[in-house]
N, C-alpha and C positions, 0 to 999 in steps of 0.2 A: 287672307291679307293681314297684316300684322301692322299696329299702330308703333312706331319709332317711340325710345324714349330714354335719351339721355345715355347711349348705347347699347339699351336694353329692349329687345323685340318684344311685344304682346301681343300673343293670340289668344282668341274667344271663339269656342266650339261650343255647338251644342248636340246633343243627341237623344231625340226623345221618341217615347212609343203612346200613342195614342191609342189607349186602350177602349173604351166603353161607356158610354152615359148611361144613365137608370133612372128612373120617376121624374121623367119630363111630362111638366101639366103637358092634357090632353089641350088638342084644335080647340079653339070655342065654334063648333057646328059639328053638326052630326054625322061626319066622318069622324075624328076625334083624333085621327092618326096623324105623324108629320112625316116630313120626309126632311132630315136634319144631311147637315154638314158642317166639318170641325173647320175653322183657320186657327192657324200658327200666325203669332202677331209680332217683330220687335218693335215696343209703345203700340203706335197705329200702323204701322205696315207692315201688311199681309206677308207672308214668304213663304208658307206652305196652305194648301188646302183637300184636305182629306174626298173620298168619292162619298156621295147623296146614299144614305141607307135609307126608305125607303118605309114608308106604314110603319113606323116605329117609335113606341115612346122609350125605349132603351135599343139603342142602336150601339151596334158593335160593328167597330172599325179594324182594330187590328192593323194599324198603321206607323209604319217605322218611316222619321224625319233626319237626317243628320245636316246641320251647315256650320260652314265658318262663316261666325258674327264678324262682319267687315265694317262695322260702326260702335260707336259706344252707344248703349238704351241703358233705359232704366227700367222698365218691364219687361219680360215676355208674358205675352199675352194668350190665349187660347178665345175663337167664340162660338156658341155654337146657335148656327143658323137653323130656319126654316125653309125650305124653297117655296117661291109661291110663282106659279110658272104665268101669273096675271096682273101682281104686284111686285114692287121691292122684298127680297126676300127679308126676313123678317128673323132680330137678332131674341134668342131665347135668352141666352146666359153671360158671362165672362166668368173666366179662373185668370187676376193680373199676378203673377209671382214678381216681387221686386226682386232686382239682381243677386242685392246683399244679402237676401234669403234662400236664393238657389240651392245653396251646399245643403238646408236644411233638407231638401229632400233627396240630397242627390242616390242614383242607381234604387229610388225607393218605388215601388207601385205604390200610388197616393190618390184616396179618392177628395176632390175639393170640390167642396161645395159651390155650385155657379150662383154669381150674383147679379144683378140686375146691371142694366147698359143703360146710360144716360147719356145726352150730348154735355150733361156738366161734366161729368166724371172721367169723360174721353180728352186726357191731355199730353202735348209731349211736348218737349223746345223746353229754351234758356230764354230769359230776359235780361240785358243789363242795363242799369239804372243809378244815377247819379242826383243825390238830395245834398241841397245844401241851406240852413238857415242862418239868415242873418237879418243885423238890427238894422231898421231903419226910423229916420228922423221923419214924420212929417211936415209937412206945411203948416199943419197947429203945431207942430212944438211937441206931439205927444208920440210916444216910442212904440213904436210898432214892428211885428217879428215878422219877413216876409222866406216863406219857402219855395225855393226853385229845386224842378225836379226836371231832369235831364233823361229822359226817354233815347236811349243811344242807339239798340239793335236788339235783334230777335236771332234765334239760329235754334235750328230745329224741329220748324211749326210744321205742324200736321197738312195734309195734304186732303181736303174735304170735295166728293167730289169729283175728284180730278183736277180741281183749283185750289189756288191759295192766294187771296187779295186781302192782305191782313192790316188793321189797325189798331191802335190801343187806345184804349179811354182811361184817364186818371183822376182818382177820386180823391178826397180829402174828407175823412170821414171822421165826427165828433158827436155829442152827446145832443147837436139841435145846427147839424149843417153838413150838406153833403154835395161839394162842388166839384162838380165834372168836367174835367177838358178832354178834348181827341184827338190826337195827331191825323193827319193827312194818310189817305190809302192805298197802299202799297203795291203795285199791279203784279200779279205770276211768280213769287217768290217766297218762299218758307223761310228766307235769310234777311228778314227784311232791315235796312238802314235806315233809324226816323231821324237823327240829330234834333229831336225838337225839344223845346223849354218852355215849363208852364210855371207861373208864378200864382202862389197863393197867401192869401197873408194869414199872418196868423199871430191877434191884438196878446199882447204881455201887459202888468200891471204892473211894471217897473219904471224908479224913477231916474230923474236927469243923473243924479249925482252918484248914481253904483256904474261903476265904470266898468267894470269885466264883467263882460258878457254870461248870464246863464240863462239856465233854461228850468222853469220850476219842475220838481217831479210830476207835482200832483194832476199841473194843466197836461202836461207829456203824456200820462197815462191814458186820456180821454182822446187821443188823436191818432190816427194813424192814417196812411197812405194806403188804398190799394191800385192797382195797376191791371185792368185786364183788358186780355188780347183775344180779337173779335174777326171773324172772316166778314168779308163784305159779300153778303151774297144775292146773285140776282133772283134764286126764287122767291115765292109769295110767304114761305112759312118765318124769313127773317136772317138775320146775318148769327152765323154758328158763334159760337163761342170755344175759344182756345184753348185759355188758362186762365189763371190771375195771380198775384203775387201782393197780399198784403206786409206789411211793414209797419208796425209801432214806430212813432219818433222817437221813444227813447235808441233808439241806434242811434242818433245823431251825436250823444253824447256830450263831452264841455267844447269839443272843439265848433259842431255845428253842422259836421261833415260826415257823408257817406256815400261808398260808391262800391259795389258788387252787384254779381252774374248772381240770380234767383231762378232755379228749378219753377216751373210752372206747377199751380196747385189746379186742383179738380174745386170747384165750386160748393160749398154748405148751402143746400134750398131748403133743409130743418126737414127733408119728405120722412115718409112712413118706413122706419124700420121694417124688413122683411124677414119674416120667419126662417130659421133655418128649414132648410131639404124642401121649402115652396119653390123653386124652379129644376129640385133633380142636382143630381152629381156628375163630375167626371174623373174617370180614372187616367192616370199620369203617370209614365214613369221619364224621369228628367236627367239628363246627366250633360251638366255645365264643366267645363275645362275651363281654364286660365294660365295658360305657359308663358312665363316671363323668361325668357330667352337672352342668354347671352352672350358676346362674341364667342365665336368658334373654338378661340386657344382654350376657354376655359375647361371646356369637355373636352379637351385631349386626353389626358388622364383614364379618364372613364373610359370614352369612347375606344381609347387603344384598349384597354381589357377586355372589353366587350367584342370587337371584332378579331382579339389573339384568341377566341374562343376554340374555332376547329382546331385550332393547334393545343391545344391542351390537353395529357394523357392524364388520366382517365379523362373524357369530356365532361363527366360528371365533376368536374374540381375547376371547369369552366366559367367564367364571370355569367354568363347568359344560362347557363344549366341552372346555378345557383340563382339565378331570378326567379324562374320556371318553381324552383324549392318553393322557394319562399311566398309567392305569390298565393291569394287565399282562391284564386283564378288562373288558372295558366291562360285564360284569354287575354287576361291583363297585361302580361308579360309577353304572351305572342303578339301582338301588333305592333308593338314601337320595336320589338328585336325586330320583325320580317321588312318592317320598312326601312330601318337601318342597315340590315343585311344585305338588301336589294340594292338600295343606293350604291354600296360602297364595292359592289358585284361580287362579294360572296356567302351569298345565298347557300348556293351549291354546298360548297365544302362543309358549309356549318350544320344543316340539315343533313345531309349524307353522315355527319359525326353523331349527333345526338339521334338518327336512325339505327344506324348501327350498332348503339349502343341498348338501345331497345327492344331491337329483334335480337343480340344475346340474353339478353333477360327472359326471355318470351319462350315458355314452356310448351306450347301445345299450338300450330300454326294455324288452326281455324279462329286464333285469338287476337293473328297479329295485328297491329295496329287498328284495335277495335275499343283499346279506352281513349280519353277526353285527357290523355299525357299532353306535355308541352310539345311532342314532337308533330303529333296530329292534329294541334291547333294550329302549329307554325305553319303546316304544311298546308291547314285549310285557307290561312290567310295569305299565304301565300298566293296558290290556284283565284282567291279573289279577288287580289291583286294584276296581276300577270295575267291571268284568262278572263278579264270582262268581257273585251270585243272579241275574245274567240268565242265565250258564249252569242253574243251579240249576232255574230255570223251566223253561228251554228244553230240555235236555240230560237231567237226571235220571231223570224218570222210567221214558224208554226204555231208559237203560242199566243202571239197575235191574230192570226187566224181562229185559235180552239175559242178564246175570249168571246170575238165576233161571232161566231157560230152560234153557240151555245147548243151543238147538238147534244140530245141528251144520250150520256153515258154509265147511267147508273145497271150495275151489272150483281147489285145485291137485293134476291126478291124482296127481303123485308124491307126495303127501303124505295121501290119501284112503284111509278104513280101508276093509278087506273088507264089513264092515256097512254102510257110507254108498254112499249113490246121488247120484252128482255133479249130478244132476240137481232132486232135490229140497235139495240144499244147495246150488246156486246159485238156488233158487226163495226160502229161507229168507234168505240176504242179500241178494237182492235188495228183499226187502220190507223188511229192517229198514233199506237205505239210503233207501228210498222213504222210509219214514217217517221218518226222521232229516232226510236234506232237504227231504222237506216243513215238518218243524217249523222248520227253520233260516229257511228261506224264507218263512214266513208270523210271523216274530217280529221281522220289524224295528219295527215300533209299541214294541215293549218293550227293544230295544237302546238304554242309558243314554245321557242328553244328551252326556256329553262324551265320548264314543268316537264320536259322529256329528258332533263336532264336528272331532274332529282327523281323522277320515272325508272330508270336507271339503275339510278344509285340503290333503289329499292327491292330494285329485282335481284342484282345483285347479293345484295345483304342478305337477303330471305333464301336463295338459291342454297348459297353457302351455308348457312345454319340449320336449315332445315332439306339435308340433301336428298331423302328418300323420297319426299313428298314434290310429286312434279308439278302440283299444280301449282304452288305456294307462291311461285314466281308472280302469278298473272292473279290471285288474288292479294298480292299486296299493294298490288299497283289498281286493281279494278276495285279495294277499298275504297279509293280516294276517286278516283274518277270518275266511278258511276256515285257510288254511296254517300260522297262528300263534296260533289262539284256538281254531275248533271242533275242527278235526282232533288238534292234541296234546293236548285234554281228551275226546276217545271215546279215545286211545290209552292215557293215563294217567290216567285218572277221580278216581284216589286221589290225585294231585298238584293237582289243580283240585277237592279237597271234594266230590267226585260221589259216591265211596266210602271206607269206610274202611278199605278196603285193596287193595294193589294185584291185580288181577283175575286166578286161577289158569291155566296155564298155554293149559288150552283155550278159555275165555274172552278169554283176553288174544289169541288168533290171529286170534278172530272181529269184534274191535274193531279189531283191525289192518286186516282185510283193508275193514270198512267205512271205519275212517280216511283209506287212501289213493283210496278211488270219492268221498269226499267232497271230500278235500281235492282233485282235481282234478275233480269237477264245477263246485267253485265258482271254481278259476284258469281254467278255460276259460270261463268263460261266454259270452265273446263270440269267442273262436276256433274253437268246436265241433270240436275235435282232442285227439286222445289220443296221449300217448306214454309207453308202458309198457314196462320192461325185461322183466318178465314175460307170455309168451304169452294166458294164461288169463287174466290181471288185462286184455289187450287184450280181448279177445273178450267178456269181462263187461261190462266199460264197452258197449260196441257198442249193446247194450240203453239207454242211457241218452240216446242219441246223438239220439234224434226226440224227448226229452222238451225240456219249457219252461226255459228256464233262467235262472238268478238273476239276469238284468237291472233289471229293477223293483226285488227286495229292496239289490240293491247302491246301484241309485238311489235308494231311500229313507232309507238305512243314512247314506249322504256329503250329504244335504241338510241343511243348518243351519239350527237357528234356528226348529223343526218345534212344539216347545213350551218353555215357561218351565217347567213344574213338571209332573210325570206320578208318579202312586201305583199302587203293581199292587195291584188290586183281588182277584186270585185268591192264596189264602193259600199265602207262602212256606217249605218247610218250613228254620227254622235252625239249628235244632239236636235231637238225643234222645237219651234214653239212660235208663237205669234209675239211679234214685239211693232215698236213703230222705228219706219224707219224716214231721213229728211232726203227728198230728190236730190242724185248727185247731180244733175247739170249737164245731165249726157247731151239735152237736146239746149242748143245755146239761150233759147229765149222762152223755156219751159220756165212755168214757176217752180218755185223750191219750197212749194209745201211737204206737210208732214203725213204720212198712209201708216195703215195698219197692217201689216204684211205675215205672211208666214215663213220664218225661215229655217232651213235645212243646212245642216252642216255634217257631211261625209269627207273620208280622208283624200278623197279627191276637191272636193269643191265646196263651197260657200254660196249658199241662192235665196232667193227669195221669189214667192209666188204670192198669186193675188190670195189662193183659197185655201184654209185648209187641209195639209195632207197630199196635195195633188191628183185628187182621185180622176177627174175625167183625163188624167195626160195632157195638158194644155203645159206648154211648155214653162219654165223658169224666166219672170218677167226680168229677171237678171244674174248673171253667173260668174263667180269669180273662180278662177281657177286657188289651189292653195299654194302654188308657185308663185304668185300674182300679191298675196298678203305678206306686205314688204312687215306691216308692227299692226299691234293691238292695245291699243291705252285707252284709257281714260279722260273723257271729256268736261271740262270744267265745268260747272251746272253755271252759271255766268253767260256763256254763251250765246241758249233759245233757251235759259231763265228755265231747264227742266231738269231734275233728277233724273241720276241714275243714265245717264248718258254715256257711251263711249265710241270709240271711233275705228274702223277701220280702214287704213294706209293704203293704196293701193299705189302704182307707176302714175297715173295720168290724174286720180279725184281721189278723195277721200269721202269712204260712204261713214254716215253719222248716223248713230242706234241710238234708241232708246229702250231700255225694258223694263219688266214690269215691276220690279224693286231690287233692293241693292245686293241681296243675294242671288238673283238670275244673273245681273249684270257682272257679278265678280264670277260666277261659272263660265258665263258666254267669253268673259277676257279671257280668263286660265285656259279652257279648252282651244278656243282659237289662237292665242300664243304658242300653247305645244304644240297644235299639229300642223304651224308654220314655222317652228323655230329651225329646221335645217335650213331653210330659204337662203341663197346663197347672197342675196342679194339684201334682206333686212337691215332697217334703217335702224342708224346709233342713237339717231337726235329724231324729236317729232314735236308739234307747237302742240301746247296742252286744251288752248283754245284754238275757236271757230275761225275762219276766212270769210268775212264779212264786212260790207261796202266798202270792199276795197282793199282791206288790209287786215293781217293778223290779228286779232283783240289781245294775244298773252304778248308780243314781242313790236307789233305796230306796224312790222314789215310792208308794203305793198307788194309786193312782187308773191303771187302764190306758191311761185316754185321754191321761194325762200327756202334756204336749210332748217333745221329743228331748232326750237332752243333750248329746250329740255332733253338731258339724257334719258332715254328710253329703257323701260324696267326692267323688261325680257329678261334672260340670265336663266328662264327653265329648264329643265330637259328636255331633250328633244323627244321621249318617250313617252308616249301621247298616253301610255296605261299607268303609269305613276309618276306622281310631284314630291318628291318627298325633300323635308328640311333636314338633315342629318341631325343639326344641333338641336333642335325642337323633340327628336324623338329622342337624343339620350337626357335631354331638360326632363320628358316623360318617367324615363326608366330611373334618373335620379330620384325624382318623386317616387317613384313605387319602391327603391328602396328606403328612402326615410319613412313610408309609411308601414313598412314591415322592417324595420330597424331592429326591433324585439326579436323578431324570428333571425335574425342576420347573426346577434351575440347570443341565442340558446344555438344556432348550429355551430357556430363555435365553440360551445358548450357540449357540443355533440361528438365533435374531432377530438379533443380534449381527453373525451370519456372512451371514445373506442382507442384510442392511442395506448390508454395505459389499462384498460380495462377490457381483456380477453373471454369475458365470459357471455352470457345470453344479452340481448340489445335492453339497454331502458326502455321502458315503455315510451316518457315523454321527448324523444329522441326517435323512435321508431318509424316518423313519419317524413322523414329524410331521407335518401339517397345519397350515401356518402361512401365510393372504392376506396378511397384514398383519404385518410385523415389527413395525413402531412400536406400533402398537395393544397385540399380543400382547405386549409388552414390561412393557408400563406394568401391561398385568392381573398378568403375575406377579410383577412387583414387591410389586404390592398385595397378592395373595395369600401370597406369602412373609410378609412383614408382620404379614397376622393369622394367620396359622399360627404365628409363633416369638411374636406376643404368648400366644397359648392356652398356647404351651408352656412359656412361662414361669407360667403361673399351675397347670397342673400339677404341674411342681416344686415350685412353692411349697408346695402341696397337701401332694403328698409328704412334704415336713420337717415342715411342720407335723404331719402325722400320724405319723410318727418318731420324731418327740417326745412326743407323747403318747400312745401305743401301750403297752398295760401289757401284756408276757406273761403269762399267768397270771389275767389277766380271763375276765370272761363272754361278751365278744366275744373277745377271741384266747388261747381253751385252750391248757395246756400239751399239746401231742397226740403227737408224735410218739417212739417208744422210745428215741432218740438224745439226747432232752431231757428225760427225767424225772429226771435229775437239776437240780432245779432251784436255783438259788442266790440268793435275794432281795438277797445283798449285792452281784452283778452287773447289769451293763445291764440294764434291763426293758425295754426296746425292742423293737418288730420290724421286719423291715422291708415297706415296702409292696410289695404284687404286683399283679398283675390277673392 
């Protein structure tokens, strides 16, 4: 989801790997051991949570998180817990990285120290606040300075609990006086509205006859305001605490006056510094985006280079080849091309170019496409695009199955417990590789049009260049499909959406060992040869050695052109999870409380059951067809006073969700938009609020059947396997080339030098791919070009918003402790970041 701004789109991604803690203090008792678990936090809300490892005071996860941040935060947060399967589990650590520090680690493995959890130190939300002093006369005649302070609203308070009943207490703090007021308590709302006014006086030693108002330095300095926000809470242990927001009077300055939005602080109690590495490390690697996106005409330029790519002779002098060059990653460069290629439907051609172009280079065909080239990346990310749910069909179930099993399959003696019989654990993998290749090999009917399309193009190219060699066809194609699509989604299930987490350590040996019988059943299909570094991994395959092998599936997998249009008719599961959902009102004089539910979402249907998973078969307590989901938006928190709300449309009711924070909730809309956006029937308009006693709360309507009053946001693809932004990935590929700008004017440097210079290659040139100097010239000309045009409308960007940048808004609080002294007769500006 991307935050508007002034024509300019912002999105915030994150993508992190959760690596490993180490010297976490031992249990206090004579176990000593813990059994930990990681969260992923933005501020205070949870959005990811890694699986329990188990008797470990360094526990290793191995856990890959990606989301689009659909909020502004000021922290990501990490914690790591304890289980206590008899009390509240219990927090060991926190790592909080502030936003504006992210870049500092970004794409780095980083061990950071965990620090202590406090409920002072735990804060998020905005205050805004309005001080004003003025003179008064009293009734003796003597001059007295009285300060009104305007408690206006909150937005963004933590969620404690499960509840939020928030209030604030206002102090007035000096060198021998400390008076407290408290506004009224705010019922189920993290947004709270106080409008309340507290007056405090505050005596001056000035006389009748100085007529302009001041305010002496010396008494200013001794005074200040704080402000803090308090949950009201019904347990015994006392009402949580928020934030706070102190404020020196000198901000009031000669006028008297002051009013700005303040970032919430964490509490000073003066406790005991803690030792570094006294509660253990965790390892991190982070990697924060920031795409500032703008309208579409601007990437024309680009973008039409970028997709005139297949049509470019040599390919190699292509705008998107030349990314591939330059990039210090060809992965960097494969993801925003594969998802811009796909968008704009050609995929095909562009890959089929930069293939071809690589199987003539390729000397010896047992080689082909077996480096980490830009072509084998495109194509990886491709198959991981495009084939999810065909894994999902194909793949899931069994490995859900091997998970829950846990039969043992260890089939290496050195590694075989005293309980296991090497014998029946190489009986137990041998069956689950049966069944895995069987599945694999009887699902090309459901391997998507365009992976058998660029299947294809592959056989082709290799056929042709390498014509002696017969097999060369069906290992070009069985590189990628076994080697690069099925084998590393049995390995890592959790990185290909198979599970949600990656698979514990005895499980993960058992996937391994089927991984590699797979992944080299399907590259030999036509050599019927094995060559294993491991003994046992020989002698197992052996068994495999008189079965039938993937000839057919590969031939039918690389034949194009097999159908125009194909539906899987057997229901996909895409998504589940427990969320709460509000009774729609089926039964007329049912009440319309809130349940905990489990819901299911396949390309057929939309359900909810009482119990996780559905295991006994008791039927779906409700069922929506996805012909039946007219829209999917967003419920105003206003409403039932809850985050993270939204709602789905149906003909007769609208059912209203809640889940479990703002990044489920933006999944649960995006996927349930796509796989009803063909609905022929989908609403344009829908009320953004509830239907409540009586009448609509966003528009007042009485009538329920009322029309929408809000345009509805839908506008996605109807293709439930990719969303993609067009303008967001070439904003990407723009970025990657100003960050390899230097490399963009040495290959330039490079045409240059083979144009006029016919003899052995430079060295510091050598690491290029350049057929055609002239060609390649002209491209990065052009490229250059629209790169420094983007960046100048960037800058531009910039100033403009420079300029109007107010410190102390609702968009940019005062936050941080170094800046609360604030000066209204100063700059109000800030500067921009990403």
């Amino acid at each position: 989801m991307a935050v508007e701004e002034e024509g300019l789109r912002i999105f915030q991604s994150v993508k992190i790997k959760i690596g490993e803690a180490k010297n976490i203090p031992p249990y206090p008792g004579p176990n000593r051991m813990r059994d930990c678990y990681c969260t992923v936090n933005l501020d205070q809300e949870e959005v990811f949570r890694t699986k329990i490892i188990e008797k470990s005071l360094s526990p290793f996860y191995g856990e890959d998180f990606y989301c689009e941040i659909p909020r502004s935060f000021r922290h990501l947060s990490f914690y790591l817990f304890d289980r206590d399967v008899f009390r509240r589990d219990s927090s060991i650590g926190k790592v909080a990285v502030k936003k504006e520090d992210l870049q500092k680690y970004n794409s780095k493995d980083t061990w950071f120290q965990l620090q202590h959890v406090s409920a002072d130190s735990e804060v998020q939300g905005k205050v805004h606040l309005e001080m004003r002093l003025s003179e008064v006369i009293t009734d003796s005649g003597a001059i007295c300075h009285k300060l009104a302070t305007r408690v206006r609203e909150c937005k963004g308070l933590p969620i404690v609990n499960g509840q939020c009943d928030p209030y604030a207490t206002v102090t007035l703090l000096g060198p021998s006086r400390s008076d407290v007021k408290k506004t009224k308590v705010k019922r189920k709302t993290n947004n709270p509205q106080f409008e309340e006014v507290f007056y405090f006086e505050v005596t001056r030693p000035l006389s009748y006859t100085r007529r302009q108002f001041d305010v002496e330095e010396e008494d200013v300095d001794k005074l200040e305001l704080r402000v803090d926000l308090w949950n009201a809470s019904n347990l015994k242990f006392g009402d949580e605490f928020l934030g706070e927001v102190r404020i020196p009077l000198k901000v009031l300055g000669q006028f008297g006056l002051h009013e700005a939005w303040y970032f919430l602080q964490p509490r000073d109690n003066g406790s005991k510094s803690v030792k570094l590495d006294e509660l253990g490390s965790l390892r991190l690697n982070i990697v924060y985006t920031e795409d500032h996106v703008f309208p579409s005409d601007y990437y024309s330029p680009l973008r039409d280079l970028l997709l005139h790519s297949a049509s470019v002779e040599p390919v190699s002098a292509s705008t998107a080849n030349i990314l591939g060059e330059v990039c210090r990653e060809k992965q960097e460069a494969a993801i925003p091309l594969v998802r811009l290629f796909l968008h704009s439907g050609k995929i095909v051609p562009f890959l089929s170019a930069i293939a071809n172009a690589e199987v003539n280079r390729t000397q010896d065909p047992n080689t082909i496409f077996r480096g980490n080239s830009l072509t084998s990346k495109c194509i990886d990310e491709t198959m991981k695009l495009a084939g999810m749910h065909y894994l999902q069909v194909t793949l899931k179930p069994i490995i859900d199955e091997i998970c829950a099993e846990h039969k043992p399959c260890e089939i290496d003696p050195v590694k075989l417990k005293e309980s296991e019989n090497l014998e029946t654990n190489r009986e137990n993998l041998r069956q689950y590789v049966d069944r895995i290749f069987s599945v694999i090999t009887k699902s090309g009917v459901s391997c998507p049009t365009v992976m058998c399309d660029i299947f294809f193009s592959l056989r082709e190219s290799a056929a042709t260049r390498f014509q002696v060699d017969q097999d060369v066809r069906y290992t070009a194609v069985s590189s990628f499909i076994f080697l690069r699509f099925f084998a590393p989604a049995i390995l890592s299930p959790n990185l290909f959406q198979l599970r949600p987490h990656h698979p514990d350590p005895y499980t993960s040996r058992t996937l391994t060992l089927i991984s590699k019988t797979i992944q080299t059943l399907g590259s030999l299909a036509k050599s019927k040869s094995a060559s294993f570094k491991e003994s046992y991994m020989a002698a197992f395959y052996d068994y495999f050695n008189e079965q039938k092998y993937a000839d057919s599936f590969l031939d039918l997998i690389s034949s194009s052109g097999r159908w125009d249009h194909k539906s899987i008719d057997t229901p996909i599961m895409l998504k589940e999870g427990f969320m709460i959902k509000r009774a729609q009102g089926r039964n007329r004089f049912g009440r319309k409380n809130f349940k905990k539910r489990w819901f299911r979402l396949t390309n057929h249907e939309f359900t909810y059951h009482k119990n996780k998973g559905n295991s006994k078969g008791e039927a779906a307590l409700c069922s929506i067809p996805i012909e039946n989901i007219l829209a999917v938006e967003r419920l105003e928190e206003e409403s039932f006073k809850m985050k993270n709300m939204f709602q789905v449309i149906q003909p007769e009711r609208v059912l209203y969700i809640q889940a479990n924070n703002c990044v489920e909730a933006r999944d649960w809309i995006d996927i349930l938009t796509k796989v009803s956006q063909c609905n022929r029937k989908r609403l344009s308009t829908y009320h953004p609020s509830a239907y409540l006693n009586g009448h609509w709360l966003c528009c007042k309507l009485s009538a329920d059947t009322a029309p929408g009053c809000a345009p509805c946001t839908g506008g996605l693809p109807a293709n439930i396997q990719l969303d993609v932004d067009a303008d967001r990935e070439t904003e990407r590929i723009y970025s990657l080339f100003t960050t390899y700008m230097s490399k963009l004017v040495k290959m330039q440097e490079a045409c240059g030098s083979k144009s006029v210079y016919d003899g052995p290659e430079q060295e510091e040139y050598s690491s290029f791919v350049i057929d055609d100097p002239q060609e390649t010239y002209k491209t990065l000309k052009l490229i250059i070009s629209s790169v420094h045009t983007l960046e100048q409308e960037h800058a531009q960007y910039k100033r403009d918003k420079f300029k109007k940048t107010k410190y102390g808004s609702q968009e940019h609080p005062i936050g941080d402790k170094g800046f609360q002294c604030y000066i209204p007769q100063q700059s109000e500006s800030s500067t921009y970041s990403i």
